[in-house]
OpenMM code with the backbone's topology and positions (N, CA, C; nanometers):
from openmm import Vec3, app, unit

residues = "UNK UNK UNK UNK UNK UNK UNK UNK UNK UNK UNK UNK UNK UNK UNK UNK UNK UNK UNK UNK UNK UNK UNK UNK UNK UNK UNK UNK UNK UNK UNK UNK UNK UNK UNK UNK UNK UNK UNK UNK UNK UNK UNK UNK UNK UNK UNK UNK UNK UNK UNK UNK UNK UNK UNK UNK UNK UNK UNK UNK UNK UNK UNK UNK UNK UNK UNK UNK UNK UNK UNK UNK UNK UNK UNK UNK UNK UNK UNK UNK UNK UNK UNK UNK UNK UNK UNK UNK UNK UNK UNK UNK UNK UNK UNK UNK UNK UNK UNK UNK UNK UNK UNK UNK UNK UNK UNK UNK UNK UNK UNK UNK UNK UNK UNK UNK UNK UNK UNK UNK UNK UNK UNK UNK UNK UNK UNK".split()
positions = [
    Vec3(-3.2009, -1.1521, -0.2573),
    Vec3(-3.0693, -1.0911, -0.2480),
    Vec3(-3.0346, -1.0265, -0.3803),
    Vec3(-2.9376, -0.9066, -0.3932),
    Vec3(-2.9413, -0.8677, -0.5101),
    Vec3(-2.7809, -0.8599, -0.5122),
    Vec3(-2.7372, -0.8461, -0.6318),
    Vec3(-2.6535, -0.9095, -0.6968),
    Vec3(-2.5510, -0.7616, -0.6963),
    Vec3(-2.5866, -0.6630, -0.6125),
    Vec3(-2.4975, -0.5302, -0.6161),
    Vec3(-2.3722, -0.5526, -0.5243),
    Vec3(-2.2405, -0.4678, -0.5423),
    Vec3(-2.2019, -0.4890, -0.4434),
    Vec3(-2.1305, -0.3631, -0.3876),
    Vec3(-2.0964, -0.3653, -0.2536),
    Vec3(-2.0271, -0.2287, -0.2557),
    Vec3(-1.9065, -0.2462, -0.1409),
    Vec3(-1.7707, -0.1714, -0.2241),
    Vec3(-1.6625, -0.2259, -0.1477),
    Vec3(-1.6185, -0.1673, -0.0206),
    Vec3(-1.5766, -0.2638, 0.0509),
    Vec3(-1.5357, -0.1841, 0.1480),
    Vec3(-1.3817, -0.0910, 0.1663),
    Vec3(-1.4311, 0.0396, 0.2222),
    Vec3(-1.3512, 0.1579, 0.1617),
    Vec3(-1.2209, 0.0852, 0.3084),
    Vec3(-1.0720, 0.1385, 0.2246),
    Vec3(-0.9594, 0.0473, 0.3049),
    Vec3(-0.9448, -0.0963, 0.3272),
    Vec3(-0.9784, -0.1236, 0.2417),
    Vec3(-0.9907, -0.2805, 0.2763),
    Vec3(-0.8456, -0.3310, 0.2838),
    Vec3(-0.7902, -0.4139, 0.3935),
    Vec3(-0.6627, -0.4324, 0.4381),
    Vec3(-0.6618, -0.5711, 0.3902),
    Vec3(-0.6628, -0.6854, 0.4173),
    Vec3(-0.6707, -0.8290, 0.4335),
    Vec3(-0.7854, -0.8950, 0.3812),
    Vec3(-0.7664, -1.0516, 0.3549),
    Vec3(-0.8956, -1.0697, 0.3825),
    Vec3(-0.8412, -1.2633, 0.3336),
    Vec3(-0.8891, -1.3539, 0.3565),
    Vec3(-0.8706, -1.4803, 0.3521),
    Vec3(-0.9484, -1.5448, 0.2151),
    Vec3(-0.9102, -1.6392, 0.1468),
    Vec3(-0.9683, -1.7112, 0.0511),
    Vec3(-1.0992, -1.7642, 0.0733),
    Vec3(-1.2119, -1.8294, 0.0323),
    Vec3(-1.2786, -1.9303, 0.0710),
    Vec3(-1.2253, -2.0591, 0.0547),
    Vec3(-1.2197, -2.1633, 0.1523),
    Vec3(-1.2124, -2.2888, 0.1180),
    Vec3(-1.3315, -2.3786, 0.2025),
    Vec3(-1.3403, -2.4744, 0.1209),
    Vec3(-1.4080, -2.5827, 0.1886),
    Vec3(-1.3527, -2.6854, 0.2248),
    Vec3(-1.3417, -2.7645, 0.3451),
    Vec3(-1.3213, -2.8883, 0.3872),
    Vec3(-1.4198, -2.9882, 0.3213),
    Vec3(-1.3559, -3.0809, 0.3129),
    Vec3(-1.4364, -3.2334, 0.3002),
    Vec3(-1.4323, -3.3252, 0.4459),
    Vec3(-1.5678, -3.3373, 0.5252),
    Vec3(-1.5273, -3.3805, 0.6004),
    Vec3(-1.5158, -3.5644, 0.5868),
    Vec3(-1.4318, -3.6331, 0.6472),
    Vec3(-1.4321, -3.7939, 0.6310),
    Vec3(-1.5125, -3.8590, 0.6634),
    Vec3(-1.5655, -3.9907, 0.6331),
    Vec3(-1.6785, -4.0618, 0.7235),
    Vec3(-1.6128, -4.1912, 0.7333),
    Vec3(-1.6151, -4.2291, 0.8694),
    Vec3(-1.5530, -4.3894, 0.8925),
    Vec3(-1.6470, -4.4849, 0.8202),
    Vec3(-1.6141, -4.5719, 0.7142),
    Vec3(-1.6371, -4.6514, 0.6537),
    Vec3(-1.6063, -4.7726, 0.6968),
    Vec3(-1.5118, -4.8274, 0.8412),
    Vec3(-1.4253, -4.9069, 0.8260),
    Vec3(-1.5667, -4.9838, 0.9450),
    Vec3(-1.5133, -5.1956, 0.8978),
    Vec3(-1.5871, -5.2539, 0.8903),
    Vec3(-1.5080, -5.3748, 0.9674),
    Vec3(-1.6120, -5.5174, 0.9981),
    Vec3(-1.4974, -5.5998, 1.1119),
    Vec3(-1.3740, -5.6243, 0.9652),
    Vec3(-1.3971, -5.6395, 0.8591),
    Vec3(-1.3465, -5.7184, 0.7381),
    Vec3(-1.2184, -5.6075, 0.7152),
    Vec3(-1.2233, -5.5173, 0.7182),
    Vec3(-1.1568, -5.4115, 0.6720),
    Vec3(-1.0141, -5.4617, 0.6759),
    Vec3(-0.9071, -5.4110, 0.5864),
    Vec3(-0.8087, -5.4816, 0.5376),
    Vec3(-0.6641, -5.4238, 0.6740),
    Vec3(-0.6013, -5.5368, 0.6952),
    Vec3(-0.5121, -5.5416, 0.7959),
    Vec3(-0.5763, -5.4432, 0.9545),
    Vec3(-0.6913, -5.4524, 0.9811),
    Vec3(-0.7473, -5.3938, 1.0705),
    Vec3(-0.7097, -5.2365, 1.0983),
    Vec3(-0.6982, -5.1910, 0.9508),
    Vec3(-0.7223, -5.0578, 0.9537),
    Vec3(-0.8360, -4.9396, 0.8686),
    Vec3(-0.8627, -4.8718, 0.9594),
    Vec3(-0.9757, -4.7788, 0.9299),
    Vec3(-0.9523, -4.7327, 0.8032),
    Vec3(-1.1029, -4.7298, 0.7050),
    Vec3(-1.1058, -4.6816, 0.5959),
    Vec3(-1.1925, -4.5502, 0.5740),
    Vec3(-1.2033, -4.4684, 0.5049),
    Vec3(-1.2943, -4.3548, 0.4888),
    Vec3(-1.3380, -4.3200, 0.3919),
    Vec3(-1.4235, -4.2550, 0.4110),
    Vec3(-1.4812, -4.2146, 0.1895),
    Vec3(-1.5323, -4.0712, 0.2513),
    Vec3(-1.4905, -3.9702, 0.1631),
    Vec3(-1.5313, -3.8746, 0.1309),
    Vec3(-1.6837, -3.8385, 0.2009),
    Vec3(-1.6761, -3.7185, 0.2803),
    Vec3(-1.8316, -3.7180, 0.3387),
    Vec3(-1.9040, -3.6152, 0.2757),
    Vec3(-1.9983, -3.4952, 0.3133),
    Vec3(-2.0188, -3.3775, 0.2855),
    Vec3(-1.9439, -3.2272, 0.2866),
    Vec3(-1.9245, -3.1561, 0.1905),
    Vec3(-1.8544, -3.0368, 0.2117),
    Vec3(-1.8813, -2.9178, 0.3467),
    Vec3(-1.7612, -2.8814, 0.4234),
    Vec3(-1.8431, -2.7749, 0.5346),
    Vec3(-1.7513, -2.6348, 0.4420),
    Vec3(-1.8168, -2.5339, 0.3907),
    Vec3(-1.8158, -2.4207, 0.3926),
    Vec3(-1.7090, -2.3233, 0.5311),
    Vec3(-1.5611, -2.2895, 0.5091),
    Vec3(-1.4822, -2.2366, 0.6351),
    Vec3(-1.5051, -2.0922, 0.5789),
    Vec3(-1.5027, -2.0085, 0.7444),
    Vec3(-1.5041, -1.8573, 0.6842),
    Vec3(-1.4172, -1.8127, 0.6517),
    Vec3(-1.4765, -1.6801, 0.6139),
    Vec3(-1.3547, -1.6100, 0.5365),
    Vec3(-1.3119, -1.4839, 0.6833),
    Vec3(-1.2039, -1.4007, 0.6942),
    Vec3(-1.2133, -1.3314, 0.7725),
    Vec3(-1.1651, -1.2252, 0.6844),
    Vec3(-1.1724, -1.1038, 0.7322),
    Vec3(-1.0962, -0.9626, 0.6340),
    Vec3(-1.0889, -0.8282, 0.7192),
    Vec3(-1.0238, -0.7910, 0.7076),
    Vec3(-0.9379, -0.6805, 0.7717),
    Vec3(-0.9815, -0.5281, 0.7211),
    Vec3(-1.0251, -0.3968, 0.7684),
    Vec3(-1.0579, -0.3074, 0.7043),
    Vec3(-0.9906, -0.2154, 0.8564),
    Vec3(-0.9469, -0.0739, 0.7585),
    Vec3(-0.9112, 0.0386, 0.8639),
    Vec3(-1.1133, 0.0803, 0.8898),
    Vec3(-1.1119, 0.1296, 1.0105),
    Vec3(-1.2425, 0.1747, 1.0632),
    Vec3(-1.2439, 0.2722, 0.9680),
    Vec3(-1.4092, 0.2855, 0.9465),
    Vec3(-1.4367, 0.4547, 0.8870),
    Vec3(-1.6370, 0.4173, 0.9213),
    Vec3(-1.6998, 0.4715, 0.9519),
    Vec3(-1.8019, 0.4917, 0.9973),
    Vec3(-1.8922, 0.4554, 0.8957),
    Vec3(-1.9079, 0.4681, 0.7505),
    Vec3(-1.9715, 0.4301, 0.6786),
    Vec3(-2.0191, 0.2810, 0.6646),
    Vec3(-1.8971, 0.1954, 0.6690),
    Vec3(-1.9193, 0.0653, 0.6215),
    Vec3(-1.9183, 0.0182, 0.7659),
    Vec3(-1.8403, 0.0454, 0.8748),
    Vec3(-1.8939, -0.0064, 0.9859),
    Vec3(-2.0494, -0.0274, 1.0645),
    Vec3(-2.0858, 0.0981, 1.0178),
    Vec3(-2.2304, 0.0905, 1.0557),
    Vec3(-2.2953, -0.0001, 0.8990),
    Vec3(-2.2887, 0.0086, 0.8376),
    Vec3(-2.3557, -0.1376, 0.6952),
    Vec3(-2.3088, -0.2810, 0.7403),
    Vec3(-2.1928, -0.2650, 0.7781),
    Vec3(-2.1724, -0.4044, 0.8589),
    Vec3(-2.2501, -0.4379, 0.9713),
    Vec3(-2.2133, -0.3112, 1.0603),
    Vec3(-2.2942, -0.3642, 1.2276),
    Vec3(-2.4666, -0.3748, 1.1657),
    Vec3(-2.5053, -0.2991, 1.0461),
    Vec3(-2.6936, -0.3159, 1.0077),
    Vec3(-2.7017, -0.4998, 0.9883),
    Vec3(-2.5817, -0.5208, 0.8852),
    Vec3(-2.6309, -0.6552, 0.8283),
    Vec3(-2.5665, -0.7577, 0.9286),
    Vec3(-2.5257, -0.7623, 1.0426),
    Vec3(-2.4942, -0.8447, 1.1528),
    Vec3(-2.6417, -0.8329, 1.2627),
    Vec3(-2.6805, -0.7418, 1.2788),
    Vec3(-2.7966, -0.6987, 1.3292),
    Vec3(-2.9079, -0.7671, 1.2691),
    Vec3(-2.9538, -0.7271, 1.1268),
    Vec3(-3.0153, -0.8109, 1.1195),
    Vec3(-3.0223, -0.9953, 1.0704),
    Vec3(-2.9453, -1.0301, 1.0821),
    Vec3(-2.8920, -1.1551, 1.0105),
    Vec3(-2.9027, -1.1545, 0.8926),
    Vec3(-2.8443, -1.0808, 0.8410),
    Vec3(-2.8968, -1.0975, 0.6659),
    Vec3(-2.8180, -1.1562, 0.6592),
    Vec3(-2.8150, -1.2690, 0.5122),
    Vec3(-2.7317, -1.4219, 0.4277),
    Vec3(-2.7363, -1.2729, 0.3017),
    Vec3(-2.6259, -1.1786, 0.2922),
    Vec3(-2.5596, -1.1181, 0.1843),
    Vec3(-2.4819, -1.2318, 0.1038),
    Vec3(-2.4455, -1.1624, -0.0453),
    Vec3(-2.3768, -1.1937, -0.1290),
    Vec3(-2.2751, -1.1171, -0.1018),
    Vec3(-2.1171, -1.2058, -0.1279),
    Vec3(-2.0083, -1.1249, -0.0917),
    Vec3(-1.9132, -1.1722, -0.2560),
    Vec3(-1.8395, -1.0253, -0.2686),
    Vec3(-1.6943, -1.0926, -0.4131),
    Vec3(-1.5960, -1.0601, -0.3623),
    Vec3(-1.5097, -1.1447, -0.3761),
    Vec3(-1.3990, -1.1183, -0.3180),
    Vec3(-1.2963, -1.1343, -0.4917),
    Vec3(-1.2359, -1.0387, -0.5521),
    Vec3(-1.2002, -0.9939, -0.6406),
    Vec3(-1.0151, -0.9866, -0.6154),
    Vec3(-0.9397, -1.0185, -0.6410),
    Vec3(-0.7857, -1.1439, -0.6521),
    Vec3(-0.7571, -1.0239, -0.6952),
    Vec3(-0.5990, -0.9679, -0.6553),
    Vec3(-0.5543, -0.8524, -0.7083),
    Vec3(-0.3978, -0.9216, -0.6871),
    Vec3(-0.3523, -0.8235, -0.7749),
    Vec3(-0.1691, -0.9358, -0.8698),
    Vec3(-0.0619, -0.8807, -0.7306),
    Vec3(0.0295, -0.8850, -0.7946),
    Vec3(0.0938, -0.8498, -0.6625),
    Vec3(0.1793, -0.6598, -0.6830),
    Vec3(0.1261, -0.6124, -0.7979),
    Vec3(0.1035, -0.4773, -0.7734),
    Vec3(-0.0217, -0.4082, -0.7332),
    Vec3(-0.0889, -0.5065, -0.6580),
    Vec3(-0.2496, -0.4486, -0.6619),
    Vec3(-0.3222, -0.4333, -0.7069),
    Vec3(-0.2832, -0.4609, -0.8904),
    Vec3(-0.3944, -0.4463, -1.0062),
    Vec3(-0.4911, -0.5693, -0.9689),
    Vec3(-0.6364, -0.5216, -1.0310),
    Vec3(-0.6848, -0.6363, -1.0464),
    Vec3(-0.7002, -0.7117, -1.1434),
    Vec3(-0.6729, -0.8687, -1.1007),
    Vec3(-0.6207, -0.9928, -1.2160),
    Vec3(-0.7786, -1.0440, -1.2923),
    Vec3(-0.8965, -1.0256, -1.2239),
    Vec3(-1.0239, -1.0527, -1.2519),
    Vec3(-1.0481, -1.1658, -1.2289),
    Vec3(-0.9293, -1.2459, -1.1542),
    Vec3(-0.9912, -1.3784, -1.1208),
    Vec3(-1.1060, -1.3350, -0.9468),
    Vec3(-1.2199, -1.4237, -0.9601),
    Vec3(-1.3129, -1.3738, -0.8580),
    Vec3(-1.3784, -1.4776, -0.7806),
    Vec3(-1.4134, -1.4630, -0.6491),
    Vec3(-1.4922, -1.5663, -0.6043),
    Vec3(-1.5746, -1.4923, -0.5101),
    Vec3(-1.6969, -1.5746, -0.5672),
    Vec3(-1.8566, -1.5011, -0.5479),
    Vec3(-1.9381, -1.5857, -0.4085),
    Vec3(-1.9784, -1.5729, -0.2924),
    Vec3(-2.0400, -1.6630, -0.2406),
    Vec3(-2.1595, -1.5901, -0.1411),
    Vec3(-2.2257, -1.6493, -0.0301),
    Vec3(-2.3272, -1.6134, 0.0510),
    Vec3(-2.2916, -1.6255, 0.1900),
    Vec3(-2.3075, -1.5629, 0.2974),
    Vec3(-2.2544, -1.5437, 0.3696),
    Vec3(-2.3272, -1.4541, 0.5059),
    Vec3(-2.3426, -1.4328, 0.6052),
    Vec3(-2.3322, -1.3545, 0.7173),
    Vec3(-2.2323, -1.3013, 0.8152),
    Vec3(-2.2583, -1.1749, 0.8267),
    Vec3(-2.1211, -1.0913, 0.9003),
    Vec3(-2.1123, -1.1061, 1.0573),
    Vec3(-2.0215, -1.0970, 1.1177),
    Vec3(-1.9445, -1.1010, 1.1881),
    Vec3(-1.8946, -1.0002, 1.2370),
    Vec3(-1.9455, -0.9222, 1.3161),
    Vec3(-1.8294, -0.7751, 1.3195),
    Vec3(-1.7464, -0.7986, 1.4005),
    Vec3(-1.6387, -0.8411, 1.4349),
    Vec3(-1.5131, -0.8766, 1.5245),
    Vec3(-1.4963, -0.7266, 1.6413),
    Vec3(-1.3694, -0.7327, 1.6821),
    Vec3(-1.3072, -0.5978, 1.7297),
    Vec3(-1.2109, -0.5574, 1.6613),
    Vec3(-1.1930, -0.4417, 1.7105),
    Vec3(-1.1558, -0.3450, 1.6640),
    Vec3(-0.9844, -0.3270, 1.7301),
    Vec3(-0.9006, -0.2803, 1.7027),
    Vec3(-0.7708, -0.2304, 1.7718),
    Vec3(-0.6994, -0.1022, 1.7087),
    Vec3(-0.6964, -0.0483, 1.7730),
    Vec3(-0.6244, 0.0795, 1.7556),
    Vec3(-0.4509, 0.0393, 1.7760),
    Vec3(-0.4135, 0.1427, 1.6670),
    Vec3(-0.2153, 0.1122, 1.6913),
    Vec3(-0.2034, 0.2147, 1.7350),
    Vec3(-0.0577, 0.2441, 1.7568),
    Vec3(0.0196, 0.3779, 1.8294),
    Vec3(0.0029, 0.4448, 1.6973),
    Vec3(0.0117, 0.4038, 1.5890),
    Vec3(-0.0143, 0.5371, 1.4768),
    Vec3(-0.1418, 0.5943, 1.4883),
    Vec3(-0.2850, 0.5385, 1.5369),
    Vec3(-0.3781, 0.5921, 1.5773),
    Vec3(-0.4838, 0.4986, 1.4514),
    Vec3(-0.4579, 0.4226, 1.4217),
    Vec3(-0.5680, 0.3738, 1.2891),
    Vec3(-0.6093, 0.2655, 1.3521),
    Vec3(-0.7494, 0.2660, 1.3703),
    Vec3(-0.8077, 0.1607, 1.4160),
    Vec3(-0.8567, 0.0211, 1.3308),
    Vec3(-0.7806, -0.0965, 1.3280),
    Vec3(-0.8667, -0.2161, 1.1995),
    Vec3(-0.9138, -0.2563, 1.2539),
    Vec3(-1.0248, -0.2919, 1.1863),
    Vec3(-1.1503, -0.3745, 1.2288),
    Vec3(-1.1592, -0.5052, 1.1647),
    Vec3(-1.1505, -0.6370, 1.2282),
    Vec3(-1.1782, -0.7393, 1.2126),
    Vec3(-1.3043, -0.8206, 1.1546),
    Vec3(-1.3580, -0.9058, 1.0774),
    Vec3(-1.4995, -0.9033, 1.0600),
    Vec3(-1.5027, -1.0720, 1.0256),
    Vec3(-1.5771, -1.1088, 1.0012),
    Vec3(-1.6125, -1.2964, 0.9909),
    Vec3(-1.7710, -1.3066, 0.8869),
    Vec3(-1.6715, -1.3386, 0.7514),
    Vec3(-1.8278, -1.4112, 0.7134),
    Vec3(-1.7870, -1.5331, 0.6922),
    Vec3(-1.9136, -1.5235, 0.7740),
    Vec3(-2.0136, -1.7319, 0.8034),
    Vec3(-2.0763, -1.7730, 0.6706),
    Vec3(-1.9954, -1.8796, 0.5618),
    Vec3(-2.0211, -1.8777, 0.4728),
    Vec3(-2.1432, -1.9713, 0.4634),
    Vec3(-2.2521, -1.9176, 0.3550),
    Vec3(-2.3133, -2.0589, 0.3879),
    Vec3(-2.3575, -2.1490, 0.2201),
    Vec3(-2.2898, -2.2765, 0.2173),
    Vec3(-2.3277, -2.3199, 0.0804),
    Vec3(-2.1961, -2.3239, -0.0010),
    Vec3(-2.2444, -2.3132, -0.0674),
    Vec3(-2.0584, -2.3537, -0.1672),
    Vec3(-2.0254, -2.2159, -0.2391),
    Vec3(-1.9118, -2.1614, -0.2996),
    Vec3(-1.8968, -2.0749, -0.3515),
    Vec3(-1.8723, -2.1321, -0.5259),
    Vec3(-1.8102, -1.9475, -0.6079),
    Vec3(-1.8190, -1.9950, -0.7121),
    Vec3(-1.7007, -1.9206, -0.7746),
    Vec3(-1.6053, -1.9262, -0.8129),
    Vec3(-1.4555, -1.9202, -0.8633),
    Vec3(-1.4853, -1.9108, -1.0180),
    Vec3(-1.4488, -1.7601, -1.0484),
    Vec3(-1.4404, -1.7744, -1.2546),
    Vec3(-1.2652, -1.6959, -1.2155),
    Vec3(-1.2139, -1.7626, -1.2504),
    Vec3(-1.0691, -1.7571, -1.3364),
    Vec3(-1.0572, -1.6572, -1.3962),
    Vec3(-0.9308, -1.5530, -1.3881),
    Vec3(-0.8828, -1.4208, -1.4792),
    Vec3(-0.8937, -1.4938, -1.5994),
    Vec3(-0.9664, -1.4141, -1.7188),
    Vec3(-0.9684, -1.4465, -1.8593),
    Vec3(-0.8116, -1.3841, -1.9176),
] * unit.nanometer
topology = app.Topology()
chain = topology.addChain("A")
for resn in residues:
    res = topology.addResidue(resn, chain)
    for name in ("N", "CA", "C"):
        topology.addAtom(name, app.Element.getBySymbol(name[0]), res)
């Protein structure tokens, strides 16, 4: 995988990465006042989803790398709340999703998309 990236042109939305921790029942006949205990299990990786107006370029790079299953590198790059960017970033691995599509009465079609994250991501903080 290479470490390039290229943005997608209109990019509307798009969701954080987070990971769940899922729980594991720990609880035992002894267990205290006969209630269930848990400890921390393995991390699951949740997707991210993101929002783009259609334009033919990146739709067809999307529909290639859904096609072929490629595990791309994705950045998702934190912008302030004038839109500048703050440089805080989070970097991870992933496969696409091309969702549908909806057209509004203004005539702009967004396109929906899903990356399937896989593995943990990696968060560097605006300096």
């Amino acid at each position: 995988m290479s470490d390039t990236y290229t943005a997608v042109a209109e990019f509307k939305s798009a969701g954080l990465p987070s990971n769940s921790v899922e729980k594991v029942d720990r609880t035992h006949m002894s267990s205290p006042n006969r209630t269930k205990e848990y400890t921390p299990g393995i991390g699951d990786p949740q997707d991210v989803e993101f929002v783009f107006n259609f334009n033919s370029t990146d739709y067809d790079a999307l529909l290639t790398l859904q096609s072929n299953q490629t595990v791309a590198k994705w950045k998702h790059t934190l912008a302030t709340e004038d839109s500048t960017t703050s440089g805080a970033v989070y970097e991870y691995d992933g496969f696409v999703n091309v969702g549908s599509g909806e057209t509004t009465v203004e005539g702009i079609t967004e396109v929906t998309c899903t990356i399937q994250r896989t593995g943990d991501y990696t968060f560097t903080a605006a300096s």
